[in-house]
N, C-alpha and C positions, 0 to 999 in steps of 0.2 A: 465427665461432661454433664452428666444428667445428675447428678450431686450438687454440682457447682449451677447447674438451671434452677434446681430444687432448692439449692438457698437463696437464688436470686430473688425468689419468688418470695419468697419467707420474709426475706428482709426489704421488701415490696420495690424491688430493683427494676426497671423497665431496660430491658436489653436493645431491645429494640429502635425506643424510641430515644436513649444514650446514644445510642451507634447514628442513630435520623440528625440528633444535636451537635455530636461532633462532627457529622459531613458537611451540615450546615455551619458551623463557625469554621472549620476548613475551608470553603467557599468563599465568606466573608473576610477572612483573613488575604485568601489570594486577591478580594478585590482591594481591598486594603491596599496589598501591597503593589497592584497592578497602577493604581492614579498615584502613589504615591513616587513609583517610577515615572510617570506622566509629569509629575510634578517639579523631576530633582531633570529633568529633560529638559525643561520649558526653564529654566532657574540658570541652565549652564552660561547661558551668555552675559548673567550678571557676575557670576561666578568668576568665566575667565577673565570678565574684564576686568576685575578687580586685583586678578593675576599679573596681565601684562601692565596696568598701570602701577603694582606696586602697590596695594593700597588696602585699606582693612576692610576685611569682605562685609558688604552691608546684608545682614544676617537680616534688619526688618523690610528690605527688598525679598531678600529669597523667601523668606516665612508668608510675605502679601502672595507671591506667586503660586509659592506650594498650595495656601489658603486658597488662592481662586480654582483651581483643580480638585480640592474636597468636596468644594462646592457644587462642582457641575459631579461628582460623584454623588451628592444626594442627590440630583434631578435625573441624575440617568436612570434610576427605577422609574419613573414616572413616563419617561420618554421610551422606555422599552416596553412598558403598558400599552404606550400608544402605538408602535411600531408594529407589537402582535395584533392589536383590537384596529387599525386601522391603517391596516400595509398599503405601501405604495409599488403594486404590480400592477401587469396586463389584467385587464376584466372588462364587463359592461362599462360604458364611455359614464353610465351617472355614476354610479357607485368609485368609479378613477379620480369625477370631478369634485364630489364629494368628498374622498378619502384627501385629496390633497387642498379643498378649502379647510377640514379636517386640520392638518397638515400644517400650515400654513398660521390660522389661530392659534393654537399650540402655541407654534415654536415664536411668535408672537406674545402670549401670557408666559409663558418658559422664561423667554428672556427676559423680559420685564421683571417677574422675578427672581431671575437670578441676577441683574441690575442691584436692586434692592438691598438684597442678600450682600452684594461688592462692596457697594458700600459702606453698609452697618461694620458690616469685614474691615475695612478702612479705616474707618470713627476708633473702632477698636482697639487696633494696631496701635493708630496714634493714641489714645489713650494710654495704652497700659503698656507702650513702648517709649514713644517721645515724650509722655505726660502731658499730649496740648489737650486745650480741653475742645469740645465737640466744634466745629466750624460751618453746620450748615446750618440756614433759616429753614425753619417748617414747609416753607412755598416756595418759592421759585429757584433758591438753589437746590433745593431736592429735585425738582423738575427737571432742571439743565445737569445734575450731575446723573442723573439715571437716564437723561435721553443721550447722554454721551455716549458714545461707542456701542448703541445699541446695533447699529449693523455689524460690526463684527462679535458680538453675541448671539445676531442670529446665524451670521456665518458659520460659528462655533458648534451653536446649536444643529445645523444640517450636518454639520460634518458627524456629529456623534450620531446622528441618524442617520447617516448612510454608514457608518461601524458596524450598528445596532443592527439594519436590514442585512448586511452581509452576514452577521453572525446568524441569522432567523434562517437568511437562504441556505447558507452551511447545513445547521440543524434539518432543514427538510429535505436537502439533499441527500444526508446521511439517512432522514428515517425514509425515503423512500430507495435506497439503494438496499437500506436492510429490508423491507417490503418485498423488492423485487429478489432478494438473494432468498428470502421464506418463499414465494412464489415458485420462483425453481428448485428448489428445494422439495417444497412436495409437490412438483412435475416428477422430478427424480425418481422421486421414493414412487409416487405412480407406475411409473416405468415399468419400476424395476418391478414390484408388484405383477405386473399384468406379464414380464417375463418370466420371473420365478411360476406363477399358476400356470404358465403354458409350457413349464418343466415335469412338471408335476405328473400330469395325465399320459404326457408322452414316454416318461418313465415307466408309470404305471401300465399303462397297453403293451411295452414292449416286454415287460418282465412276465403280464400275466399269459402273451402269446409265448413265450417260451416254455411256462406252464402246461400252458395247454398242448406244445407238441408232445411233452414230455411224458402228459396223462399216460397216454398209449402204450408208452414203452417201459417206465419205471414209475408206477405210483407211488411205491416212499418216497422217490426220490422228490415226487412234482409234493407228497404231501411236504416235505421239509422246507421245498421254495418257498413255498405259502407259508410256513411257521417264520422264516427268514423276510420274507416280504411283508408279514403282518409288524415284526420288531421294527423293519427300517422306516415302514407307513408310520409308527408311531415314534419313532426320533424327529422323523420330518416336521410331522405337525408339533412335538413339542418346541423345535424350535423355528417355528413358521415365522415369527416375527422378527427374526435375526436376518441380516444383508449379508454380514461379516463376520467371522468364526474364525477362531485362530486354526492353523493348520491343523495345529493335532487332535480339533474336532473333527475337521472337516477328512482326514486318514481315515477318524474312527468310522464315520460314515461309510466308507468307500468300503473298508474291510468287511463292514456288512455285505454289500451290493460284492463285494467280490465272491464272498460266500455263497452265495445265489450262483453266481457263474459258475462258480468249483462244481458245483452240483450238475449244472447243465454238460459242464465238455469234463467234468472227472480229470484223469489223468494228461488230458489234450492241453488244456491249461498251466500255465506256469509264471508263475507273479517275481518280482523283484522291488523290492522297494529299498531306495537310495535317499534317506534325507537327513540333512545336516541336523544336527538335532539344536541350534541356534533358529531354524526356520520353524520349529514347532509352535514358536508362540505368536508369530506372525501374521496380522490380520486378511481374510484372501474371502472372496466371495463365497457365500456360503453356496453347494451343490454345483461351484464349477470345476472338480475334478470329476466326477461321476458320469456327466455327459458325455468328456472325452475320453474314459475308458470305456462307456458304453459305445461307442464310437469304433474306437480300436476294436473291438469284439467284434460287433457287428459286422464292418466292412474289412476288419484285418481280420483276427485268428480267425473266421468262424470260415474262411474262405480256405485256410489252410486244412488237407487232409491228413498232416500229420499234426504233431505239438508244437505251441507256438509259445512265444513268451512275451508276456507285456510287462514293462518298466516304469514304475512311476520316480522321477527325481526333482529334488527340491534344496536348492542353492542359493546363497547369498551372495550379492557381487558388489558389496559397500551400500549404498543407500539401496538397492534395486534385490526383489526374490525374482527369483527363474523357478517355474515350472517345466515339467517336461515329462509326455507321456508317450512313449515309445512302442511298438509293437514289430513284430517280425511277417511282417502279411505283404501284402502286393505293392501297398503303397498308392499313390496319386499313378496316374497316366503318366507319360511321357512329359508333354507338357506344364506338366506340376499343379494344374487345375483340376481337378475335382467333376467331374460329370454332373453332379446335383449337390449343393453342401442341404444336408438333413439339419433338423429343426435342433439337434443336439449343437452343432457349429455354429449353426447361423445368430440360435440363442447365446451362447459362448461369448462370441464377437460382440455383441450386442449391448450386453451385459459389463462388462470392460469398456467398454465406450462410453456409456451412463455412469459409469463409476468413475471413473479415474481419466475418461476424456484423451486427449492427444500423448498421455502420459504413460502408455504402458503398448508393448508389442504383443503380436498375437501372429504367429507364421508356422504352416505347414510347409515340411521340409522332408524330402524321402532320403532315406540314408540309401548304406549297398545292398541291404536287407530290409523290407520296412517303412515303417514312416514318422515322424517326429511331428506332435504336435507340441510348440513350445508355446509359454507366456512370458513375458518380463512385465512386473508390475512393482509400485513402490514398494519397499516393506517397511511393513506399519505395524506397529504392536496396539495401537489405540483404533478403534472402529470409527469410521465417518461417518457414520450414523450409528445414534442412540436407539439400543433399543424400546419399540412400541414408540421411537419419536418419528416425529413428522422431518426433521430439521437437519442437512445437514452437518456436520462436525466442521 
């Protein structure tokens, strides 16, 4: 590619402005063949009449009508000049009255000359089809054949400008729904920002209070949390600006954060990990497995006085991944609510909402043993948002 750029240049090729040229005669060509549709449309009732009468198609009929439709194809640039430069909407009452005295001259000079234009069109026709030779006076039959049918010229004439406004209003329709779709977009990505930084800290105090019970009783052990807590602090920020990570980063993550707990409950601890290995490359928020094993820890094993064992599983169910983070601890109350949901849940829920909207489930569930926090969210191998983009996917 960069050989094939390097001779472009050499042999002073503009790539660029090729690619500008042909999109541009691709346009021109569609409009081409857009009036000339217009044309073979407006032609049919000569067409069939000469059908059901039997009789030889009058080809310098059809050719004057296709003619008259080229015609108002050269003035429609002219009239879509005016349309953008003097739109007919709501606004101040001068600037309405104006735009449609505006309006109104125009399509007044327009037709007039495209009157003109019919004509010479005609003289033509007969000339270099019937051989008559030209039939009007300088004065007063030019006069009465161009004021002829000027009202349905300008009739013509409105109609292609209310086409033209409908196409304008389309167009600002579209660039303000894509306006409003970037606007939320980075509402979004704000969001989710201001959720992810109040992940952060909350992570951070709980691992360094774990630290600190631990000063007391085992120094290597609290120095090794700190050597484990300095790597995972520096994975985090290197990947600060990512939403979305495929699973098998977001494992690697966790495997760290778990090694920190291994150290904290030693032997008390006991992991399980269960994942398809089709789920690995599967897009899923970035740091939302970590909350809810720090979660599980927290209010499940850490309340158990013997060994407990936490489960992380990860499944596909046709369009849809399933999370699931399992522990063997007391579980929810009776009721299945929760006494307080911590900033680890609440941010969880949150986070899934922002992202993926009415689209994905999030439900605590106590087993016979335990508790099950599950997720179901799409599975996606591309990210919804660009990294370091504002925008999105």
């Amino acid at each position: 590619m960069e050989r094939a750029r390097r001779l472009s240049a050499e042999l002073g090729v503009d790539t660029a402005s090729g690619t500008s040229r042909r999109s541009a005669s691709h346009r021109w060509s569609l409009y081409l063949l857009g009036w000339t549709g217009v044309g073979l449309l407006f032609s049919m009732p000569i067409l069939v009449s000469s059908l059901v009468d039997k009789t030889l198609v009058p080809w310098s009929m059809v050719s004057s009508e296709m003619l008259r439709w080229y015609l108002w194809a050269l003035l429609v640039p002219i009239m879509w000049w005016q349309a953008r430069r003097f739109p007919l909407e709501r606004g101040p009452g001068v600037r309405v009255a104006t735009h449609l005295a505006i309006n109104l001259v125009l399509a007044v000079v327009v037709s007039f000359f495209y009157s003109i234009l019919d004509v010479l069109k005609r003289e033509v026709l007969s000339a270099l089809v019937l051989k008559q030779a030209p039939r009007l006076a300088p004065t007063e039959d030019w006069i009465t054949v161009v004021s002829w049918g000027a009202e349905y010229h300008v009739l013509t004439y409105f109609c292609l400008l209310a086409v033209i406004h409908a196409f304008l209003y389309y167009d600002k329709l579209r660039e303000r729904e894509v306006k409003t779709s970037r606007l939320e977009a980075q509402l979004t990505m704000a969001r989710l920002e201001v959720l992810k930084t109040q992940l952060h800290p909350h992570f951070l105090f709980n691992t360094l209070n774990a630290i600190s019970a631990l000063m007391h009783r085992d120094v290597d052990a609290a120095d090794r949390m700190i050597a484990l807590l300095s790597d995972l602090l520096r994975l985090s920020l290197d990947q600060d600006s990512r939403h979305q990570v495929p699973l098998n980063d977001e494992l690697s993550f966790l495997d760290r954060y778990l090694r920190i707990e291994r150290i904290r409950f030693r032997d008390r601890l006991r992991v399980e990990m269960d994942i398809e290995d089709e789920c690995l490359s599967a897009q899923v928020p970035r740091l939302i497995l970590q909350p809810l094993v720090e979660n599980s820890v927290r209010h499940g094993l850490a309340m158990l006085s013997s060994a407990g064992q936490l489960g992380v599983r990860a499944r596909r169910k046709g369009d849809r991944l399933i999370l699931s983070v399992l522990d063997d601890g007391p579980g929810l109350p009776q009721d299945g609510i929760p006494e307080r949901e911590g900033v680890g849940l609440a941010n969880t829920r949150a986070r899934l909402q922002q992202i993926y909207g009415d689209n994905h489930d999030f439900v605590l569930t106590n087993l016979d043993r335990g508790l099950e926090v599950r997720m179901e969210i799409p599975f996606e191998e591309t990210p919804r948002f660009a990294v370091g983009s504002e925008r999105a996917a």
